[in-house]
C-alpha positions in Angstrom: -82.2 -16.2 49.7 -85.7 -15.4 51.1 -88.7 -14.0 49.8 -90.6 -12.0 51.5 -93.7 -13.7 52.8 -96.2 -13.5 55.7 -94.7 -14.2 58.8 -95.7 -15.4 62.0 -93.0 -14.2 64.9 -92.0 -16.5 67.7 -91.5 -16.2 71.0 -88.5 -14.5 71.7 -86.2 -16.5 74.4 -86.3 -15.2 78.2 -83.5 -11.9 79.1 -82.6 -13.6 82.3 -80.0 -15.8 83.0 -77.7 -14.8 79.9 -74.8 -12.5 80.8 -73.8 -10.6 77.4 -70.2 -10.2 76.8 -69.0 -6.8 75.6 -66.9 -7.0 72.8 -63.7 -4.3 71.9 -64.7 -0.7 72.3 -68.1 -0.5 71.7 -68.5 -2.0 75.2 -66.9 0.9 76.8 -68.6 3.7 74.8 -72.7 2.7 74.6 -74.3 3.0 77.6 -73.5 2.4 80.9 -75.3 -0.7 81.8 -74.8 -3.0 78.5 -73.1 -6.3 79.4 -74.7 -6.3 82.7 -75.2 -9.4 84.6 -78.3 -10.9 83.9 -78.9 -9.0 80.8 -79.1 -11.5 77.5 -77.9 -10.4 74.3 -80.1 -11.2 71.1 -77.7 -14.3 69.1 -77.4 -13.6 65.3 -80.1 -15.9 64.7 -82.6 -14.1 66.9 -81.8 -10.9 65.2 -82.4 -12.2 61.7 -85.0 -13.6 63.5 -86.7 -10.3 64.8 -85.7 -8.6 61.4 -87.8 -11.0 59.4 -90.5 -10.6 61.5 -90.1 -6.6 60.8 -90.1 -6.8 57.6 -93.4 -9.0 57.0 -95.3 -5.9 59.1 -93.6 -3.3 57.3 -93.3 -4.5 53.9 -95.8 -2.1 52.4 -93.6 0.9 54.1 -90.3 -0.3 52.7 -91.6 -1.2 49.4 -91.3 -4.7 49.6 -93.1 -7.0 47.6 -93.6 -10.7 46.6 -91.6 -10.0 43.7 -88.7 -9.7 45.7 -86.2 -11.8 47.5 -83.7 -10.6 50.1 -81.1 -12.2 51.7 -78.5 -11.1 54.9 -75.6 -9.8 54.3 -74.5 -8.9 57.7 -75.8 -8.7 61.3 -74.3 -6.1 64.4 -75.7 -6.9 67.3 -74.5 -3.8 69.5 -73.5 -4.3 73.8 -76.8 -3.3 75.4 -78.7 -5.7 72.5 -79.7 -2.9 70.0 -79.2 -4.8 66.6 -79.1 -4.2 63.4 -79.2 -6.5 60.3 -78.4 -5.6 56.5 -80.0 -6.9 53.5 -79.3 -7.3 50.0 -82.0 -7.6 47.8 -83.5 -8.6 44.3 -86.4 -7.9 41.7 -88.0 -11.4 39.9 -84.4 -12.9 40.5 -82.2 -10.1 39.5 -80.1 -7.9 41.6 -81.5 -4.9 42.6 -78.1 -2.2 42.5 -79.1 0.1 45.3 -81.4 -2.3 46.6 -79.9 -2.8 49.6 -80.9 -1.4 53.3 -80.3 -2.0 57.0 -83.0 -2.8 59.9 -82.0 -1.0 63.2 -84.2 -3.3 65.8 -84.0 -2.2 70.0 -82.8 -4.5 72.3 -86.3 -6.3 72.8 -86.0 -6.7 68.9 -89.0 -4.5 68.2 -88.7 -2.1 65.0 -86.8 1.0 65.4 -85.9 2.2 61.5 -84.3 1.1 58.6 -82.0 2.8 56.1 -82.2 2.2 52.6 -79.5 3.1 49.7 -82.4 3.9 47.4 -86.2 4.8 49.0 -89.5 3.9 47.1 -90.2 0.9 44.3 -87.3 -0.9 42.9 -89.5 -2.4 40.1 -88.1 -0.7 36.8 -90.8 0.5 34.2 -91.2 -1.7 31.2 -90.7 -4.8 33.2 -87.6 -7.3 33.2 -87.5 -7.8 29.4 -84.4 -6.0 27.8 -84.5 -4.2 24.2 -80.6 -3.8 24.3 -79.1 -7.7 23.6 -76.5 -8.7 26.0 -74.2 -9.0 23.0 -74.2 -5.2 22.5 -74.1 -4.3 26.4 -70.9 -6.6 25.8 -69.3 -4.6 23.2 -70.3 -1.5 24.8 -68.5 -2.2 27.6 -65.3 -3.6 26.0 -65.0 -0.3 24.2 -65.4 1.6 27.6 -62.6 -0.6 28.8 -60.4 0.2 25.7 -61.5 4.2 26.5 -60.0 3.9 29.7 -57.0 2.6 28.6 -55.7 4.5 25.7 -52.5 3.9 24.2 -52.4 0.1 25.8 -52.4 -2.7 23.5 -54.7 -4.2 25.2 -55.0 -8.4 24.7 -57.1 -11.6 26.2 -60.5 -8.9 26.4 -63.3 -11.2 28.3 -66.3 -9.8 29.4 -69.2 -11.5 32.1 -72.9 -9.3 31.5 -75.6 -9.8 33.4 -79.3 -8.1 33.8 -80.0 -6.2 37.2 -82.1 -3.4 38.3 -80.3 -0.5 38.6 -81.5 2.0 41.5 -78.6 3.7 42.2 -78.6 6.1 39.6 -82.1 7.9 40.0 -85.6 5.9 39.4 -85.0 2.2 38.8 -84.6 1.1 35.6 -83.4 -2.4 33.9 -80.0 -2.2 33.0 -76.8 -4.8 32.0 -73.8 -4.7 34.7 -70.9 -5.4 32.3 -67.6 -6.9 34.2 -64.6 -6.5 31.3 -61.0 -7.1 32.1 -57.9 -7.7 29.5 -54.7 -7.7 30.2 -52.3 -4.8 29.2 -48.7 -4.7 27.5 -46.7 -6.2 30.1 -49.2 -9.1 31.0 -50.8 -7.2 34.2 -54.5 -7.0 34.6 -57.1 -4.2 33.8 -60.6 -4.4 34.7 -64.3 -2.4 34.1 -67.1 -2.4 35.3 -69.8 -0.9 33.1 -73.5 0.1 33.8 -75.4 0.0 29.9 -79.6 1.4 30.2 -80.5 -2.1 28.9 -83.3 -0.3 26.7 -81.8 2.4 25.1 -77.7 1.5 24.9 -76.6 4.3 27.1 -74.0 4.2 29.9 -74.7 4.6 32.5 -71.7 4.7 35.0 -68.0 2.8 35.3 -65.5 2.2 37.2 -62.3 0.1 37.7 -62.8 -3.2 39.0 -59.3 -3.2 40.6 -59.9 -1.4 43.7 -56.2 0.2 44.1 -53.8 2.7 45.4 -52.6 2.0 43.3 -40.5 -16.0 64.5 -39.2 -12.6 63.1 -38.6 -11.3 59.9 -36.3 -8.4 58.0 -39.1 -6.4 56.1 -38.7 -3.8 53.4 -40.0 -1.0 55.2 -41.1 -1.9 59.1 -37.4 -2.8 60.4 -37.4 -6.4 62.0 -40.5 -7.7 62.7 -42.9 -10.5 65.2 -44.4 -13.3 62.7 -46.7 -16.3 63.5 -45.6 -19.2 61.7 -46.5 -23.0 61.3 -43.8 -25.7 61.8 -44.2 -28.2 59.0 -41.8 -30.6 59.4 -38.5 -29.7 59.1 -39.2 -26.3 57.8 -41.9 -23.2 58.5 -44.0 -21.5 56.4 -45.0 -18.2 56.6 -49.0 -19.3 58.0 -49.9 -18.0 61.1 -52.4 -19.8 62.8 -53.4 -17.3 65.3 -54.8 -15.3 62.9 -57.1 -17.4 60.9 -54.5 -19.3 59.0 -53.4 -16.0 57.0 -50.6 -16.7 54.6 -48.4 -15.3 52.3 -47.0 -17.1 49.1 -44.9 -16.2 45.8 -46.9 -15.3 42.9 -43.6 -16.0 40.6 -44.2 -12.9 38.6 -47.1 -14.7 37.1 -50.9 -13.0 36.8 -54.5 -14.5 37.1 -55.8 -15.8 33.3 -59.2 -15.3 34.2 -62.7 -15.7 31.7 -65.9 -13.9 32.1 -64.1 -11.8 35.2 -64.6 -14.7 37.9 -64.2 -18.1 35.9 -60.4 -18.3 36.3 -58.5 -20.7 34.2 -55.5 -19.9 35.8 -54.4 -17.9 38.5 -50.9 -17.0 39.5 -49.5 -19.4 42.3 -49.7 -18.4 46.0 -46.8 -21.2 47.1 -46.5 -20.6 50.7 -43.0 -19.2 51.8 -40.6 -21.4 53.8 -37.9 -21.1 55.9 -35.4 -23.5 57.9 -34.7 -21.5 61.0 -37.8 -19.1 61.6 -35.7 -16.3 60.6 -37.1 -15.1 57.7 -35.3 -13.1 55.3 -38.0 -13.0 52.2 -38.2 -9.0 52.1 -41.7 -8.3 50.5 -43.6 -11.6 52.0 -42.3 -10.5 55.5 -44.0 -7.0 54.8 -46.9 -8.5 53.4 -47.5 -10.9 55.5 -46.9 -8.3 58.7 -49.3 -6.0 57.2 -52.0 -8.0 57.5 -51.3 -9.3 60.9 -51.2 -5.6 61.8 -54.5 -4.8 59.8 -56.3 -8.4 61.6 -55.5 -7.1 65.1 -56.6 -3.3 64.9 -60.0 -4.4 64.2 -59.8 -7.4 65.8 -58.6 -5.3 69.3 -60.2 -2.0 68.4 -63.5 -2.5 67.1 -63.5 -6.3 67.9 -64.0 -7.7 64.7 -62.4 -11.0 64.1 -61.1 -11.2 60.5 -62.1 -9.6 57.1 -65.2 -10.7 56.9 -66.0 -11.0 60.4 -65.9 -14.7 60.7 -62.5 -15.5 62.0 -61.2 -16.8 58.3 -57.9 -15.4 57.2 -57.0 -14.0 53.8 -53.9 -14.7 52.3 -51.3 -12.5 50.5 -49.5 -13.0 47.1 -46.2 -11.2 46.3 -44.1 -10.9 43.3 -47.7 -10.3 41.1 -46.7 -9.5 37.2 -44.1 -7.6 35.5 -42.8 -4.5 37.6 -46.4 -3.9 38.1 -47.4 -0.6 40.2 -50.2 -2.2 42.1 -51.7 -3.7 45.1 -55.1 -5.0 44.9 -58.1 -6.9 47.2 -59.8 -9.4 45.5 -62.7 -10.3 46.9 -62.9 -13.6 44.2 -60.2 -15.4 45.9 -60.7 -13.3 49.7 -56.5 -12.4 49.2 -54.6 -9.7 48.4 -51.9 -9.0 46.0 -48.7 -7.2 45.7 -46.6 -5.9 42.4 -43.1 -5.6 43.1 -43.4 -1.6 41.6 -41.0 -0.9 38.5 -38.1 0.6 40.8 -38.2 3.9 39.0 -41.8 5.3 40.4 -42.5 2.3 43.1 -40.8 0.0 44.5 -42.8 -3.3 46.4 -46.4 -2.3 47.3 -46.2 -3.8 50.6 -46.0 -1.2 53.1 -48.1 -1.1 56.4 -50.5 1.5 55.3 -51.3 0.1 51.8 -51.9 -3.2 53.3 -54.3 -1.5 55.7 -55.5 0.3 52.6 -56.5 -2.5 50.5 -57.5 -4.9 52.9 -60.4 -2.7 54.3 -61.5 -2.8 50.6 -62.9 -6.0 51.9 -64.0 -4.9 55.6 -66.0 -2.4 53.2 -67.9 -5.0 50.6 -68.5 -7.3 53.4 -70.6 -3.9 55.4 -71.7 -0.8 53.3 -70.3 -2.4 50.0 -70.2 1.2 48.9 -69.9 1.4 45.1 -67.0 2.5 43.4 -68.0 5.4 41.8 -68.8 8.6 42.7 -69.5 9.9 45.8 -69.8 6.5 47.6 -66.7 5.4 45.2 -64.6 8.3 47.1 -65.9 7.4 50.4 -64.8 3.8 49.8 -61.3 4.6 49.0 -61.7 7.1 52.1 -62.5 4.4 54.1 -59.3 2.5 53.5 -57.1 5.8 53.3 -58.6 6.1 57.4 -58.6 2.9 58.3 -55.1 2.1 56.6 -53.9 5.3 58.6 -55.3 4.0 61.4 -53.6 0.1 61.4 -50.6 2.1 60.6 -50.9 4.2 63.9 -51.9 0.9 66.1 -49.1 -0.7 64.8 -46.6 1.7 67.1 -43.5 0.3 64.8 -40.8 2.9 65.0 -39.7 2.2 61.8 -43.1 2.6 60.1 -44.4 5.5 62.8 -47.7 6.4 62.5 -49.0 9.8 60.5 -51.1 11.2 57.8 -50.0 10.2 54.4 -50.5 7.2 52.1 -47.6 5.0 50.8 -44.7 7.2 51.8 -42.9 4.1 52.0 -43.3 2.8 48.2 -42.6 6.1 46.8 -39.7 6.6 44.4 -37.8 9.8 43.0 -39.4 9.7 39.8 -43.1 9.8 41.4 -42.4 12.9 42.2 -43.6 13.5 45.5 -43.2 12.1 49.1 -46.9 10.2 49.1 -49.5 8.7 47.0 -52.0 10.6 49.0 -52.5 13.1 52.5 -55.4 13.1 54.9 -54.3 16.8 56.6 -54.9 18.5 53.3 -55.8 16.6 50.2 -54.8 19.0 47.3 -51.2 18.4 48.4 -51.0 15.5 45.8 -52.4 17.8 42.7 -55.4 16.6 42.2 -57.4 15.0 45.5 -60.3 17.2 46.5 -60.0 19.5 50.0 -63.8 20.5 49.8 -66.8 19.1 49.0 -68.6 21.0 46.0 -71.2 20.0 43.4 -67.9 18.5 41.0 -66.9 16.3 43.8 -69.3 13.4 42.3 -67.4 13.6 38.7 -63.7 12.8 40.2 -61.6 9.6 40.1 -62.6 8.2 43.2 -59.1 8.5 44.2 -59.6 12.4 44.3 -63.0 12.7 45.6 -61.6 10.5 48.6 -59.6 13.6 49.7 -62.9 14.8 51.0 -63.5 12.3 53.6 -59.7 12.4 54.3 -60.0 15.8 55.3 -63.1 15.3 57.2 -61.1 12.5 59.0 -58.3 14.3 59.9 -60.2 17.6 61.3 -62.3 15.2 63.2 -58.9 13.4 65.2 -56.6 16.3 64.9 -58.5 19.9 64.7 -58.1 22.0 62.0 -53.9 24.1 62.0 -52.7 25.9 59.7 -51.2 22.8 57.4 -54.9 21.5 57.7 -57.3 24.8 57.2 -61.2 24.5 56.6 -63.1 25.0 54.0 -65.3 27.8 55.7 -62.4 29.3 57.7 -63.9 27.5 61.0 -61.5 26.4 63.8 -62.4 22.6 64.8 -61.0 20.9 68.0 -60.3 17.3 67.1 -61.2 14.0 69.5 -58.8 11.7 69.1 -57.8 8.9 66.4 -59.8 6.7 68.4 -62.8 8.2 68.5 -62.7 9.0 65.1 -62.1 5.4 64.2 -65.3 4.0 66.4 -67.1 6.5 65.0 -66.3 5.8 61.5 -66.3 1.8 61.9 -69.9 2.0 63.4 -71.0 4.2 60.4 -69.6 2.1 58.1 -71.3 -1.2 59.6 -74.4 0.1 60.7 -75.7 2.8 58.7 -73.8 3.2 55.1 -75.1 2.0 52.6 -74.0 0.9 48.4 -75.1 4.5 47.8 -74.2 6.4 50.3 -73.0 9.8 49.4 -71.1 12.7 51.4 -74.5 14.0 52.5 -75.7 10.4 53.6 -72.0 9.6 55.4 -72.4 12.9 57.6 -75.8 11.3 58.2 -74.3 8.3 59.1 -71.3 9.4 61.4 -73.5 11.7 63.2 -75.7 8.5 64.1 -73.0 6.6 64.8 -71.2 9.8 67.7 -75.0 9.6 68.9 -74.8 5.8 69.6 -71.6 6.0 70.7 -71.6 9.4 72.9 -74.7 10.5 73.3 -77.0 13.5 71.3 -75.7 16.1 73.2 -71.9 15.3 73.5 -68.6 17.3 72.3 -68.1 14.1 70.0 -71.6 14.6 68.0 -70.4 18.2 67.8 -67.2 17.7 66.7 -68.6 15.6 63.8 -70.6 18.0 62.9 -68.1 20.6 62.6 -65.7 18.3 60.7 -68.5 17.9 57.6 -69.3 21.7 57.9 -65.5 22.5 57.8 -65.5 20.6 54.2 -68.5 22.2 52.7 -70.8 18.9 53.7 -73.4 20.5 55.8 
């Protein structure tokens, strides 16, 4: 954490000598002469270091203060040197919700913009000192919980509230972030998170915690597939080493016991899954464990990111979560995902290729844009995992899992209903996702208001046909999958923000077909044409 203070730049280090390395696609799609011999490409450091510098002359213009501390959250430091470093940020030691923004710095490291979630002064009026007791915020949002859950017995009810500045919701004000999460009838976890105005007791906004879908190996759903493993002795385990040490162990059926949301007592087990000959038979690990192997190397080979979080440190996966629970979750507490085994009736195991995808970009996204899960930006993070999950599925190439445009085909059961959780080609096909942006789109489950983006996406790689029309009766040629997964990545890292809305990601994606392709090029058009074609314009 650093406040912001006067600051006297250094020199910056000589360009010759250094030969920058181009790294995954953006090196064949910014401009012709990054990675060039002789050119040197700004470190991390020296881009924090440039940004710093940035934001001691420009405090005054983005409304920074000595009252405030910021901190990096991420740094993209692009081919040809451009770089870009986000921020998080707080108010007299309180988080500022909506506080965050991103320096965009040339290659040189001089000031180019910034974008900000939330523009002007993030100090709330009244000051810091609450009228509403944390008590009552507490109660507030236990009730909320209990709202959202009706006709659960709900048990073991904890609850962690804490003061922040809330700017995401309009001028800043002082607010208490209430996390509240109990478990329901079968033992399986619920969560909320409530927003309370910490003057006058209203909400203020809410939204699950859960962030859901809801050798060789014989999978569930992908046919037989490659697996990394480590030889421990006389047996393996299901570890592969090649990808950061990602694992995958039995959760027993059991479920986390945790207290004020993050202080655990207990969690359920993640006992690493052996086997004597490397020829693994263990159904659901083998999927899940698959999944993210497929989900590490399409960013790691397509956009060239090494990991979740970027820093070459595997996750790790636990199976057989609770009671025939219908769910698959990220948790960013313990960086791992985890898998129900589905009740058999509506789902079976939540392990397929595309819900792994799914949820594991939940963390690709908090470790970027951190977009927050309500809303607009709430549907634009699930979007970003329907795409993304879409797209690892895709990548993959496995013949029993082919590529295509629907979510969880593979965990569906008769009693569901219907063939997929969700469909990118035209969202309204599941009853209640969201084909066009309109002035409702805000007031969805996020799970519905995603089916704008998802449209979006799918015009943008495919083109509008007649099982995918527009909004606005356009015709749109598409650009590929892999163009619309750069240009979507880099909008995501670069420019999104915790509130970005529908408005601010066709902002953002037609920045990111600029970097990529140029002002002037059938990609910046075609994005274009994609938002128009779903009533964001």
């Amino acid at each position: 954490m650093s406040r912001i203070r006067p600051y006297v730049r250094g020199s910056r280090l000589a360009t010759a000598g250094v030969a920058a390395t181009a790294a995954g696609l953006l090196a064949a799609t910014l401009t012709p002469s990054a990675g060039a011999a002789g050119a040197h490409r700004p470190t991390r450091a020296e881009a924090i270091e440039n940004a710093a510098g940035a934001l001691a002359d420009r405090a005054a213009e983005l409304d920074l203060t000595s009252a405030q501390e910021t901190k990096v959250r991420d740094v993209i430091v692009d081919a040809d040197g451009t770089q870009h470093v986000r921020y998080d940020r707080t108010y007299r030691q309180l988080p500022v919700l909506g506080g965050d923004f991103v320096v965009h710095l040339a290659k040189d490291g001089t000031y180019r913009s910034a974008t900000r979630a939330a523009g002007g002064s993030v100090a709330p009026a009244g000051g810091i000192t609450p009228a509403l007791p944390a008590a009552r915020a507490t109660d507030l949002a236990l009730n909320a919980l209990r709202a959202a859950n009706l006709g659960e017995a709900l048990r073991q009810l904890t609850a962690k509230t804490r003061l922040v500045v809330d700017a995401l919701h309009g001028g800043p004000r002082l607010a208490w972030r209430t996390e509240a999460v109990a478990r329901d009838g079968r033992g399986n976890p619920v969560g909320r998170t409530v927003l309370t105005d910490a003057r006058t007791g209203a909400q203020i906004d809410a939204w699950d915690t859960l962030e859901t879908v809801g050798g060789d190996g014989k999978s569930l759903y992908s046919g037989t597939v490659p697996l990394n493993t480590t030889k421990s002795g006389s047996v393996y385990e299901l570890k592969d080493p090649a990808r950061g040490g990602t694992y995958t162990g039995d959760a027993a059926h059991r479920t986390d016991l945790c207290l004020l949301v993050t202080i655990c007592i207990t969690r359920a087990p993640a006992t690493v899954f052996t086997d004597a000959d490397n020829h693994w038979d263990a159904g659901a690990a083998v999927d899940a464990q698959y999944g993210t192997d497929m989900t590490w190397d399409y960013f790691k080979e397509v956009h060239g990111r090494t990991g979740i979080a970027g820093d070459g440190k595997g996750s790790f996966n636990r199976v057989h979560y609770g009671t025939r629970y219908n769910n698959a979750f990220w948790d960013d507490s313990c960086f791992c995902m985890t898998y129900g085994d589905g009740d058999g009736t509506t789902f079976g195991p939540l392990v397929s290729l595309d819900v792994a995808g799914h949820e594991m970009t939940h963390g690709v996204t908090s470790k970027t844009a951190a977009l927050t899960y309500s809303g607009e930006s709430g549907g634009l993070n699930e979007a970003t995992s329907d795409i993304f999950g879409t797209l690892v599925e895709f990548h993959a190439g496995n013949p029993s899992d082919p590529g295509d445009y629907m979510i969880g085909e593979k965990i569906v059961r008769d009693a569901f209903g219907r063939d997929a959780l969700r469909y990118l080609d035209k969202p309204s096909k599941d009853g209640s996702s969201a084909d066009c942006w309109t002035s409702r789109t805000a007031s969805l489950d996020v799970h519905y208001s995603s089916g704008v983006g998802n449209h979006f996406a799918y015009l943008l790689a495919e083109g509008s046909d007649p099982n995918s029309p527009t909004c606005d009766g356009s015709s749109v040629t598409g650009i590929g999958r892999t163009k619309l997964g750069a240009i979507w990545y880099r909008a995501l890292t670069v420019y999104m923000t915790s509130s970005t809305n529908y408005a601010g990601a066709r902002t953002a994606t037609l920045n990111a077909a600029k970097d990529l392709y140029g002002a002037g090029s059938p990609e910046y058009a075609a994005v274009g044409a994609a938002w128009g074609a779903v009533n964001v314009g």
